[in-house]
C-alpha atoms as an extended CHARMM CRD file, in Angstrom:
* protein
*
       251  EXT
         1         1  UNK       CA             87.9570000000      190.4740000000       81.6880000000  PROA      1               0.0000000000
         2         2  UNK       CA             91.1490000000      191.9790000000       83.4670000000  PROA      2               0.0000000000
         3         3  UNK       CA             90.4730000000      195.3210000000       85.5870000000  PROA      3               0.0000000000
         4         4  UNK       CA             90.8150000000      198.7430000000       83.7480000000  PROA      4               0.0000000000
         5         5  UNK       CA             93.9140000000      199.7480000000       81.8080000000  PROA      5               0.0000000000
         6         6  UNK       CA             94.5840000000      195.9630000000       81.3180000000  PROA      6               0.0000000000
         7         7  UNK       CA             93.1400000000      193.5740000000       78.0960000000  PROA      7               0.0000000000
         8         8  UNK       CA             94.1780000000      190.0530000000       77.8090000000  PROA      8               0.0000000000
         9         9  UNK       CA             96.5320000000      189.0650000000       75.2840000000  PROA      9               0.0000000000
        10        10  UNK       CA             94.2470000000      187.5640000000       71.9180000000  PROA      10              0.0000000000
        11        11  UNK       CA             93.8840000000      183.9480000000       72.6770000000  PROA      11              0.0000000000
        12        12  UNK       CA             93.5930000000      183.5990000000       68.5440000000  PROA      12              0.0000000000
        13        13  UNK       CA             93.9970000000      185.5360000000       65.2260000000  PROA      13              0.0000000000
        14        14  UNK       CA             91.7530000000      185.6410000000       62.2920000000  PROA      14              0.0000000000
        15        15  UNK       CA             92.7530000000      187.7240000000       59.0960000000  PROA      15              0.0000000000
        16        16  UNK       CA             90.5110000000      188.9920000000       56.2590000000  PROA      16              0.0000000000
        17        17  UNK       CA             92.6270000000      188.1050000000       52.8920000000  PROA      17              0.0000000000
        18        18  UNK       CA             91.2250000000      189.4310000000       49.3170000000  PROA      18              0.0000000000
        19        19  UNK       CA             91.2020000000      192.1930000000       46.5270000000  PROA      19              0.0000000000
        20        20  UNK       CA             90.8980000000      195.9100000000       47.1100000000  PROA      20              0.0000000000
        21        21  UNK       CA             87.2230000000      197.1320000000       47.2910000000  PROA      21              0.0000000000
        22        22  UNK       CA             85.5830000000      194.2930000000       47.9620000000  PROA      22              0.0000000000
        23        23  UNK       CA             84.4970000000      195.1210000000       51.1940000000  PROA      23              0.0000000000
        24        24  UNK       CA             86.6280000000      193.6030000000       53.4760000000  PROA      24              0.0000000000
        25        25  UNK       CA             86.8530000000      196.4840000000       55.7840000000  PROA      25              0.0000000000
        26        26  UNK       CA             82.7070000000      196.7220000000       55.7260000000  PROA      26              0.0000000000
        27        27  UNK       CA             82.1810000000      193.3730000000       56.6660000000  PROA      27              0.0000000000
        28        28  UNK       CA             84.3980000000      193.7940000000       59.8690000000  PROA      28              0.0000000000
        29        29  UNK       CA             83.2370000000      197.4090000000       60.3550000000  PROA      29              0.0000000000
        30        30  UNK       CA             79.1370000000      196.2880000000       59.7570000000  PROA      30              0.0000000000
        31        31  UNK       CA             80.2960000000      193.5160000000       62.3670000000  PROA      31              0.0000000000
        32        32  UNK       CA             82.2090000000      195.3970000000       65.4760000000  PROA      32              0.0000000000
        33        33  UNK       CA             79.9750000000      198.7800000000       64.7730000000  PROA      33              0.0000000000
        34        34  UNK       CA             76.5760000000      197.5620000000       63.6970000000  PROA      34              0.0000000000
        35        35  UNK       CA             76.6540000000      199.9690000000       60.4810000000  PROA      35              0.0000000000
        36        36  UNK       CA             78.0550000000      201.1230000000       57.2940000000  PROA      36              0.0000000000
        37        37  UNK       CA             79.9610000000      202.6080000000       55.2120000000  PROA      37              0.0000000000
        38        38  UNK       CA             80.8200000000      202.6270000000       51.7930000000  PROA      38              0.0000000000
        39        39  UNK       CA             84.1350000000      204.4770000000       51.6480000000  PROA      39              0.0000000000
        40        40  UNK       CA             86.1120000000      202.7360000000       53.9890000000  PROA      40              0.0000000000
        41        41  UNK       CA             90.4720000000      201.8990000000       52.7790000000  PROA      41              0.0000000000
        42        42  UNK       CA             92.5120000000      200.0300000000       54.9380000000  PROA      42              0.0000000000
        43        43  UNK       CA             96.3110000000      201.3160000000       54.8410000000  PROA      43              0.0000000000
        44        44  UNK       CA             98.6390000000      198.0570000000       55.7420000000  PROA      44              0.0000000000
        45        45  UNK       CA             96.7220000000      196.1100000000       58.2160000000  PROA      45              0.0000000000
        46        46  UNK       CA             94.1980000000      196.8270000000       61.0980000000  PROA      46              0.0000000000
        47        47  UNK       CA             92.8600000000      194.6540000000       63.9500000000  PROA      47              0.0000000000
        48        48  UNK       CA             89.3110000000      194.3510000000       66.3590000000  PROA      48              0.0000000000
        49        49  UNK       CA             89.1890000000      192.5960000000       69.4790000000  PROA      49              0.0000000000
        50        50  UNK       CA             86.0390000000      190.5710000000       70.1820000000  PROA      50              0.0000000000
        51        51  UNK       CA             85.1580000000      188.7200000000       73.4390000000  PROA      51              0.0000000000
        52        52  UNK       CA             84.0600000000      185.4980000000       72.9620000000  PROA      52              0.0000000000
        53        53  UNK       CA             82.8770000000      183.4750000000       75.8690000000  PROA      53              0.0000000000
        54        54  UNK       CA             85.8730000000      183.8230000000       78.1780000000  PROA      54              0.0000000000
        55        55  UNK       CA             88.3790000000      184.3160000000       75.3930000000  PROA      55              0.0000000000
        56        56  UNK       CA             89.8020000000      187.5700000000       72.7240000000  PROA      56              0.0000000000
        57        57  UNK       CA             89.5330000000      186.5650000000       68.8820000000  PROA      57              0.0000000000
        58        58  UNK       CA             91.7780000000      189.3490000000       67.0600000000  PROA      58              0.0000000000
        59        59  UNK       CA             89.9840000000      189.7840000000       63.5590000000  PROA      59              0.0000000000
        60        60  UNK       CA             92.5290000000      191.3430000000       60.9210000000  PROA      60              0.0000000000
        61        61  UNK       CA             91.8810000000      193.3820000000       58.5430000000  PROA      61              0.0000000000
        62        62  UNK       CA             94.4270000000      193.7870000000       55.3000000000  PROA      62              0.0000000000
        63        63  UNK       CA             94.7120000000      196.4350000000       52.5750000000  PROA      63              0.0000000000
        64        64  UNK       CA             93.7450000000      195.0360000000       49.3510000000  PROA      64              0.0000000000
        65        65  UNK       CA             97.3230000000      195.7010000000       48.3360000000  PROA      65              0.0000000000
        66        66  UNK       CA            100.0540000000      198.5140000000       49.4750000000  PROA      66              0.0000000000
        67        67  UNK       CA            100.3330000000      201.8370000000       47.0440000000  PROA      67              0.0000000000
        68        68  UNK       CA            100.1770000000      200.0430000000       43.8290000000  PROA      68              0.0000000000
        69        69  UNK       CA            103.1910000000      197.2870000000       45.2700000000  PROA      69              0.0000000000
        70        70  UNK       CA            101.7350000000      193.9850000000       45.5120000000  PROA      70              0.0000000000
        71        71  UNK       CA            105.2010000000      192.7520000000       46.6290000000  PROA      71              0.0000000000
        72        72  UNK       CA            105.3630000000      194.6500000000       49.5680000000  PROA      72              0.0000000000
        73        73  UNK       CA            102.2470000000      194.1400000000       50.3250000000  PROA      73              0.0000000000
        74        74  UNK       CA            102.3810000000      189.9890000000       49.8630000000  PROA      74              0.0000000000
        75        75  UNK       CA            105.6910000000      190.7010000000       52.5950000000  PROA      75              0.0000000000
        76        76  UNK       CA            102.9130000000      192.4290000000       54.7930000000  PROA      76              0.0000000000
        77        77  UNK       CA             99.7270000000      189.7640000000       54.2890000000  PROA      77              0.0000000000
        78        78  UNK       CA            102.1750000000      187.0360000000       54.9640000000  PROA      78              0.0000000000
        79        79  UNK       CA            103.1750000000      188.2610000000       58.2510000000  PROA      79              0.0000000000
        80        80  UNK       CA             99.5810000000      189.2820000000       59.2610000000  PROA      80              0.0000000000
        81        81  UNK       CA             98.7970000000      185.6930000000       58.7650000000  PROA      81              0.0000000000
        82        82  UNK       CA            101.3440000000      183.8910000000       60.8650000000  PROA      82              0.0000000000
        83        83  UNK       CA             99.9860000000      182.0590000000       63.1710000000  PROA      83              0.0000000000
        84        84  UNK       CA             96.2390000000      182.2780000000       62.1220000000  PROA      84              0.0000000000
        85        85  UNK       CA             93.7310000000      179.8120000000       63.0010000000  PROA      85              0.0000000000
        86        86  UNK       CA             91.3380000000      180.7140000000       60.4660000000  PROA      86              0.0000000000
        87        87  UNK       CA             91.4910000000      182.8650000000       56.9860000000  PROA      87              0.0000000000
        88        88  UNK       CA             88.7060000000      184.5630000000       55.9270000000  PROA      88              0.0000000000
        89        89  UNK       CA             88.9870000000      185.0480000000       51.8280000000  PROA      89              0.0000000000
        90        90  UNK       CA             86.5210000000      187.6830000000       50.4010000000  PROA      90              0.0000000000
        91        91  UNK       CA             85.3150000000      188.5220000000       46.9730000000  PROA      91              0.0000000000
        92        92  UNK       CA             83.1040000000      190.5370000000       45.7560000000  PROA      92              0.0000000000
        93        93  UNK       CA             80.0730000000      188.4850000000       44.1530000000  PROA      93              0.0000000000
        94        94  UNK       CA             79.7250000000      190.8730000000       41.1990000000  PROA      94              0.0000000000
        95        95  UNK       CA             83.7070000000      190.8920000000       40.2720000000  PROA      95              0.0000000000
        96        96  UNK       CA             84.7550000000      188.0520000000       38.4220000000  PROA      96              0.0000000000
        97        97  UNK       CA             88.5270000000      189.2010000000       38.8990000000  PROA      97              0.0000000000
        98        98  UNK       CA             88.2550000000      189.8900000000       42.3370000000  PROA      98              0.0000000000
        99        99  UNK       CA             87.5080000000      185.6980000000       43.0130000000  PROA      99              0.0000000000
       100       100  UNK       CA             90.2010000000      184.5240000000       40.6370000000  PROA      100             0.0000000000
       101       101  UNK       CA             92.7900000000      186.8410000000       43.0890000000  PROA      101             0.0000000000
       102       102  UNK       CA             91.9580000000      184.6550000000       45.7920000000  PROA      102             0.0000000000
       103       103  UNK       CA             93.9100000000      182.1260000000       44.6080000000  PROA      103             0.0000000000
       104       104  UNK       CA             96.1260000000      183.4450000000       42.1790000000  PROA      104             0.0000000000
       105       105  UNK       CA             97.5830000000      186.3170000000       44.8490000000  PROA      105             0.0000000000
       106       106  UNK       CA             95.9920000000      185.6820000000       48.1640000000  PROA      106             0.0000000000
       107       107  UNK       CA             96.1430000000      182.0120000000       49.3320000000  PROA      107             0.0000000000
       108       108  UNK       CA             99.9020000000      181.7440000000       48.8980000000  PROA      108             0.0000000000
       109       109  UNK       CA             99.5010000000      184.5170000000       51.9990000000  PROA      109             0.0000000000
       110       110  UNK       CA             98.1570000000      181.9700000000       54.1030000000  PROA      110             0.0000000000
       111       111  UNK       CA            101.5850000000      179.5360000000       54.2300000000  PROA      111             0.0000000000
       112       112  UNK       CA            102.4020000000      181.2800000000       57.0750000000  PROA      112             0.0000000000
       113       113  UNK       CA             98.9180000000      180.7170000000       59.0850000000  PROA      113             0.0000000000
       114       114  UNK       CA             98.6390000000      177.6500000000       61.2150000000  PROA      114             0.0000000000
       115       115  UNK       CA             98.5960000000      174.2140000000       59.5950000000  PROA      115             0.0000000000
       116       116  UNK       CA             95.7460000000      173.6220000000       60.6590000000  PROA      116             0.0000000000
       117       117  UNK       CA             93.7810000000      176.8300000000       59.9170000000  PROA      117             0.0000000000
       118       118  UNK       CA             89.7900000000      177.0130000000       59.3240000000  PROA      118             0.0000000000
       119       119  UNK       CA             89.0340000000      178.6840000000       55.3750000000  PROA      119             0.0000000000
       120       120  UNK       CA             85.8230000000      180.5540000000       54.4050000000  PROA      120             0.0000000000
       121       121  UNK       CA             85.4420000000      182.0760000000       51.0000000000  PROA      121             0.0000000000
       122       122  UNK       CA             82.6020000000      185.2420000000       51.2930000000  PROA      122             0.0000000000
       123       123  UNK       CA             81.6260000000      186.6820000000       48.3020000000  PROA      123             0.0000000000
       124       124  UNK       CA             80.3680000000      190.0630000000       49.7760000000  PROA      124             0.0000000000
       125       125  UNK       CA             77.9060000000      192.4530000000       47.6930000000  PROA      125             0.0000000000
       126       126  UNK       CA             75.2580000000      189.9990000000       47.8750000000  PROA      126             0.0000000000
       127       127  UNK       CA             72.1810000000      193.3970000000       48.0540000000  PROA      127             0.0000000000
       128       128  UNK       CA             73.3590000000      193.7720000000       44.2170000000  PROA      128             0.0000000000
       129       129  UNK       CA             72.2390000000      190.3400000000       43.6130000000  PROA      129             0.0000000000
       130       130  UNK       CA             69.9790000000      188.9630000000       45.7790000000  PROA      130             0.0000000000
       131       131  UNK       CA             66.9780000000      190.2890000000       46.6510000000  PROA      131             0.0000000000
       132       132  UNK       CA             67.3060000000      188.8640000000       50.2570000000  PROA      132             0.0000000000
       133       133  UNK       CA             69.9520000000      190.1410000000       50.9970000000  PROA      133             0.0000000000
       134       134  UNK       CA             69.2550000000      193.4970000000       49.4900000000  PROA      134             0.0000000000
       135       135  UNK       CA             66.0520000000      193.8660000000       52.2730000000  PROA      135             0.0000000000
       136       136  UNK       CA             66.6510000000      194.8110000000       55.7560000000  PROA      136             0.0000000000
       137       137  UNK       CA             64.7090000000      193.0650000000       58.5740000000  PROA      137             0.0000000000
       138       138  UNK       CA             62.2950000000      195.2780000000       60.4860000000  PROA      138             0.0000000000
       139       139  UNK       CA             64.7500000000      193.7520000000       63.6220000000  PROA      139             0.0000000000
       140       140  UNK       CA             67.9190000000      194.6890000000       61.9370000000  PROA      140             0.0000000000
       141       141  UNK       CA             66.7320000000      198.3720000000       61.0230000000  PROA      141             0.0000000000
       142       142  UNK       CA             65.6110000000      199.0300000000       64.6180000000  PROA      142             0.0000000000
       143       143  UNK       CA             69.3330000000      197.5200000000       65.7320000000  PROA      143             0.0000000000
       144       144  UNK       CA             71.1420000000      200.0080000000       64.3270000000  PROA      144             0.0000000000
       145       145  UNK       CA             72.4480000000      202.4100000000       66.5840000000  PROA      145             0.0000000000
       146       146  UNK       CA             70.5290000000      205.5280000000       65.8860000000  PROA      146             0.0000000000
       147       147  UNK       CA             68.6270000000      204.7020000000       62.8190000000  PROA      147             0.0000000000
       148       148  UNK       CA             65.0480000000      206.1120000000       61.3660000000  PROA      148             0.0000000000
       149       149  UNK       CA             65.8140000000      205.2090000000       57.7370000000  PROA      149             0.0000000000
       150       150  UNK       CA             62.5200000000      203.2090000000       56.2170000000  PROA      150             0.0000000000
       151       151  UNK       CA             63.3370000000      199.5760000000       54.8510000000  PROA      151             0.0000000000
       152       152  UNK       CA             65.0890000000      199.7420000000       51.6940000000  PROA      152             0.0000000000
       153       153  UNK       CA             63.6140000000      198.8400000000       48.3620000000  PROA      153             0.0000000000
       154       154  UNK       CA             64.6610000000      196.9300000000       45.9940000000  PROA      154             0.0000000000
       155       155  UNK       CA             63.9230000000      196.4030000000       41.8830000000  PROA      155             0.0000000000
       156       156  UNK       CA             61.1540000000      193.7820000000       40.5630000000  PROA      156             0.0000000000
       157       157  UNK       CA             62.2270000000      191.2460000000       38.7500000000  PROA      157             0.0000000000
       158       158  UNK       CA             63.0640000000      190.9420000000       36.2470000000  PROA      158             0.0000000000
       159       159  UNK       CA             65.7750000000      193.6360000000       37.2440000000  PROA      159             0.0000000000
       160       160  UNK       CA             67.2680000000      190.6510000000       39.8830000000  PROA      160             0.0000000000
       161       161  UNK       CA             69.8010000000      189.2140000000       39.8980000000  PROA      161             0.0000000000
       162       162  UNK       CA             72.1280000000      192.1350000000       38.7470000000  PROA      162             0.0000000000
       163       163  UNK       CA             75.4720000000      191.1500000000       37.5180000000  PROA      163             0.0000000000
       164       164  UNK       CA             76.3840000000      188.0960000000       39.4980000000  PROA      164             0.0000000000
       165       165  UNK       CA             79.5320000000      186.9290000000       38.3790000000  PROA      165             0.0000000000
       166       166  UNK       CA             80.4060000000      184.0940000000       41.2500000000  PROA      166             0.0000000000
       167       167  UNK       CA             78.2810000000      181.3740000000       41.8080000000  PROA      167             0.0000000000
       168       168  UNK       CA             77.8040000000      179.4090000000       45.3260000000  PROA      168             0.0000000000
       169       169  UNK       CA             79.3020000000      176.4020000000       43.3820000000  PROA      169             0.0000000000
       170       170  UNK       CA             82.2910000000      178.3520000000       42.0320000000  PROA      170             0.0000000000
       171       171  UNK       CA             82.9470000000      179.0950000000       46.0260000000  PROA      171             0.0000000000
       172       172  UNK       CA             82.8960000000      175.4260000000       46.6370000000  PROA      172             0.0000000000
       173       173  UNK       CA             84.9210000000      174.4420000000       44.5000000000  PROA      173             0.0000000000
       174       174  UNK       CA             87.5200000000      176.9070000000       44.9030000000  PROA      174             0.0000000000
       175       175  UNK       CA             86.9400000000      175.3180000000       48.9960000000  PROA      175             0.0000000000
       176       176  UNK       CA             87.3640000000      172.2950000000       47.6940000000  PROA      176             0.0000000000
       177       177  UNK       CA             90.2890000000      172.8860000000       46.1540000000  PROA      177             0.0000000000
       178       178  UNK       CA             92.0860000000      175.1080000000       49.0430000000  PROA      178             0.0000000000
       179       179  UNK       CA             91.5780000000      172.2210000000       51.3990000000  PROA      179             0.0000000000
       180       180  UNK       CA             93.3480000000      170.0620000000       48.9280000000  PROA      180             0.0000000000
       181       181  UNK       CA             96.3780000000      171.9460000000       48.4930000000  PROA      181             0.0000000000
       182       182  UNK       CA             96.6960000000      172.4870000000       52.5140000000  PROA      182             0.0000000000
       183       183  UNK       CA             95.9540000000      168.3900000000       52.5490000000  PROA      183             0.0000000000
       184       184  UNK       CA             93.0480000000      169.0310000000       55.1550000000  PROA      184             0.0000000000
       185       185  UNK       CA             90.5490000000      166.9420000000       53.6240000000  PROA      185             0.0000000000
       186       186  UNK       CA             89.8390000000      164.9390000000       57.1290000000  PROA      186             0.0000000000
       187       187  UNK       CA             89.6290000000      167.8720000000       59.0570000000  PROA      187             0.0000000000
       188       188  UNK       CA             88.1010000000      171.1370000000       57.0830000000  PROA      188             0.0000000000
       189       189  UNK       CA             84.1800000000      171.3330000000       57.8330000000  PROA      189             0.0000000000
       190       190  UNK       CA             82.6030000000      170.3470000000       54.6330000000  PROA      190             0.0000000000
       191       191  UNK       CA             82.1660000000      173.1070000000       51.8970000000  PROA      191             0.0000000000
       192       192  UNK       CA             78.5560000000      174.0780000000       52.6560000000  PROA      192             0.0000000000
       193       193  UNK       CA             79.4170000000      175.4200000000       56.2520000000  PROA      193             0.0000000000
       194       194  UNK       CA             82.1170000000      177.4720000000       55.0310000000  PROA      194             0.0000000000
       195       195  UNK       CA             80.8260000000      178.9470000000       51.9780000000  PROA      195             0.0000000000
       196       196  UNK       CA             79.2200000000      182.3500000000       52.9200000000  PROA      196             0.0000000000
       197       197  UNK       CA             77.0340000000      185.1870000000       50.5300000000  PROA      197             0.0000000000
       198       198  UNK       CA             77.1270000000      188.3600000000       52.5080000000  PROA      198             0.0000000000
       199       199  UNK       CA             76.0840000000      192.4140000000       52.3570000000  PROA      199             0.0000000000
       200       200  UNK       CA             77.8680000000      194.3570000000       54.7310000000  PROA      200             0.0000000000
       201       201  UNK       CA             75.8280000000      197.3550000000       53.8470000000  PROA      201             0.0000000000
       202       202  UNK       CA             72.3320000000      195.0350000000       54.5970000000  PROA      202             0.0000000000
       203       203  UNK       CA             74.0710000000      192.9320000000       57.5770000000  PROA      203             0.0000000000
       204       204  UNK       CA             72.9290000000      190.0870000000       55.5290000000  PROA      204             0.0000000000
       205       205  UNK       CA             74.6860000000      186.7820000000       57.1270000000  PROA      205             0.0000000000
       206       206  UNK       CA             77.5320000000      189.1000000000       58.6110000000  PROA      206             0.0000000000
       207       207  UNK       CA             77.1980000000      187.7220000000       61.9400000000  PROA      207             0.0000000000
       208       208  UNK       CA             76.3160000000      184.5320000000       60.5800000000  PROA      208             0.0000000000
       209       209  UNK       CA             79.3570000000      183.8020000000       59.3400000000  PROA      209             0.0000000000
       210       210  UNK       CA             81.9180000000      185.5510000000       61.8390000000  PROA      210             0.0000000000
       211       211  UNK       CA             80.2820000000      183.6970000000       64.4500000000  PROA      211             0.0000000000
       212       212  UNK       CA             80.5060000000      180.5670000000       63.0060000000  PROA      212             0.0000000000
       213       213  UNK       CA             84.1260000000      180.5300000000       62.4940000000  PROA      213             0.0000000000
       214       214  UNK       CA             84.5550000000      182.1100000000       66.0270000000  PROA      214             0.0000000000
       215       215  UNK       CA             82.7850000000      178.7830000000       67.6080000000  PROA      215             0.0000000000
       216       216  UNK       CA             85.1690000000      176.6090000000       64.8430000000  PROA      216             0.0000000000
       217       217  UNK       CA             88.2780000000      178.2460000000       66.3590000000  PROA      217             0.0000000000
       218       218  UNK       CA             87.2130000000      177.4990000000       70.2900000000  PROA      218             0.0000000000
       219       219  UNK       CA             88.9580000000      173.9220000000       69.8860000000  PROA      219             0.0000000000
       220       220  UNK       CA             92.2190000000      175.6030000000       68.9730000000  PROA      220             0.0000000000
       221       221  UNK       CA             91.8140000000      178.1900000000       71.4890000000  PROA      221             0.0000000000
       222       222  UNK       CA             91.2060000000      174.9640000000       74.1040000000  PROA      222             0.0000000000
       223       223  UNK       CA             94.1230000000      173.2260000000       72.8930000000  PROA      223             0.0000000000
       224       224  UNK       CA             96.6040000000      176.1040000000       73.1620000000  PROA      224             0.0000000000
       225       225  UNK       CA             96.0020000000      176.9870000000       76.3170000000  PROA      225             0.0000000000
       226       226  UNK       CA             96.0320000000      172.9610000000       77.7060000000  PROA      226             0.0000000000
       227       227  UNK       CA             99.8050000000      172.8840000000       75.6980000000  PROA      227             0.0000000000
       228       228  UNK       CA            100.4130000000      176.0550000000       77.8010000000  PROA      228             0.0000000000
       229       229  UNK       CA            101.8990000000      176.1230000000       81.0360000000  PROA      229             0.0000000000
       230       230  UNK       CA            102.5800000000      179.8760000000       80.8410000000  PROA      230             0.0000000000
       231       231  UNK       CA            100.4960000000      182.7550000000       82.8710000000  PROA      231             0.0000000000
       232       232  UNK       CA             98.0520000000      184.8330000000       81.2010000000  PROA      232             0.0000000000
       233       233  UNK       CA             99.5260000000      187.6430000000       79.7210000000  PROA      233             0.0000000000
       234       234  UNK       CA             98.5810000000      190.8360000000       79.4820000000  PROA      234             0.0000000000
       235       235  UNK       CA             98.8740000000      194.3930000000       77.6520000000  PROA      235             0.0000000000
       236       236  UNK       CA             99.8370000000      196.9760000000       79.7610000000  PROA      236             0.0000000000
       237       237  UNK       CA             98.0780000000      200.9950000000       79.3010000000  PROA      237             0.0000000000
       238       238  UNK       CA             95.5050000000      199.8090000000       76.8710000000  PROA      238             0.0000000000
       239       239  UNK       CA             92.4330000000      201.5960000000       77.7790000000  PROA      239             0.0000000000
       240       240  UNK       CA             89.1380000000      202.3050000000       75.8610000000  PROA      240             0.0000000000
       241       241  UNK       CA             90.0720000000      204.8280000000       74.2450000000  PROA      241             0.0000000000
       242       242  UNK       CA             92.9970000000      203.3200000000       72.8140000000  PROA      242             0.0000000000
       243       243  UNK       CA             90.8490000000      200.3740000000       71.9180000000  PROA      243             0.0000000000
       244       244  UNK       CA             88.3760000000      202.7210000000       69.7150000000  PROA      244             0.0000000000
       245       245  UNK       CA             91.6000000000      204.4160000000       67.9650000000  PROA      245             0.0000000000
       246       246  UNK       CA             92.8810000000      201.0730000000       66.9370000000  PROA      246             0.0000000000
       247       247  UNK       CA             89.4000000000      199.9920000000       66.1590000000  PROA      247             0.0000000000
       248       248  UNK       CA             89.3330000000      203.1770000000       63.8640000000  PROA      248             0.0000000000
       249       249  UNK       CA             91.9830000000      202.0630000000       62.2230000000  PROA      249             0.0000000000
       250       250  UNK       CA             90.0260000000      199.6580000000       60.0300000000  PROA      250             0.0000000000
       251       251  UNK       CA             86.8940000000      202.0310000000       59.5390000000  PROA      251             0.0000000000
């Protein structure tokens, strides 16, 4: 890591593509500040910096859609995306609707991403469904930052599951699919890796599955840098502070 008031140009971009309110902006915030919250709107587009191994992953975050516009905003998810080396598309598991988007609004988004780019589809909301994922881990209580709260309970069955809409299989195939129309059938990980159920208010396979696309993108990161023959850059006046502002951005 550079010396103070220096941080390394991102090395790679991911972006976080999907409806409003499915808890796109949890996932990244349960992920970068080990808790939640259930209010959280994301105004245009928002970014995190995480260090992994020796290199910066940029995570973006996108609004679900701009004031009502969805032109504007498809004008705004399309440039967030250029360049990407991986798109993360997000549902929530209880919405119906909010899957269907993925395709019908979102993936067209992605054009602009590298031709090459890494899909996951999360369906998010899991704790509604999935008694699990609704539970807390002893571990993952004591991890958060501050916390006395007792487990959390769940209903008996037969109250579980509640409402799930999207199936694991209806992910896959929509994977399936994706990797299809972007013709990466001989290089896509197979649908099982890349089809994630997740709780950002639980934690529930959060980490699982940023972390597995961040060790996905390394070979990209690797190749850039070997077609490279340009010095590291770097952003000038970027300090902690600034780093939490920005980071607020997408809380």
């Amino acid at each position: 890591m550079p010396g103070s008031g220096k941080m390394r140009k991102p090395d790679i971009k991911i972006v976080i593509l999907g409806d409003m309110n499915v808890g796109k902006t949890s996932l990244l915030h349960r992920y970068s500040e080990r808790s939640f919250k259930d209010t959280l709107s994301t105004i245009g587009g928002a970014f995190f910096l995480k260090q992994w191994g020796p290199y910066n992953i940029s995570i973006w975050d996108t609004a679900g859609e701009i004031d009502g516009c969805r032109e504007q905003f498809h004008g705004l998810g399309s440039m967030y995306c250029r360049g990407a080396a991986a798109i993360i598309l997000t549902y929530d598991v209880t919405n119906w609707q909010s899957f269907v988007e993925l395709e019908d609004r979102f993936l067209s988004l992605s054009d602009s991403a590298n031709s090459d780019s890494i899909f996951a589809i999360v369906g998010n909301k899991a704790d509604l469904t999935d008694p699990k994922a609704h539970v807390m881990t002893l571990e993952k209580v004591r991890a958060e930052e501050g916390s006395v709260l007792p487990l959390p309970s769940f209903p008996t069955t037969p109250d579980f599951p509640l409402h799930k809409q999207v199936s694991q299989d209806d992910a896959t195939a929509l994977y399936n699919r994706i990797i299809r129309y972007k013709a990466l059938e001989g290089t896509s990980p197979p649908a099982e890796k890349m089809c994630f159920e997740t709780s950002a208010k639980t934690g529930f396979n959060v980490d699982v599955m940023f972390e597995t696309l961040f060790d996905m993108v390394l070979p990209s990161i690797i190749q850039k840098h070997s077609q490279s023959d340009s010095p590291i850059l770097y952003l000038e006046d970027y300090n902690e502070e600034g780093m939490k502002s920005k980071g607020d951005c997408c809380t």
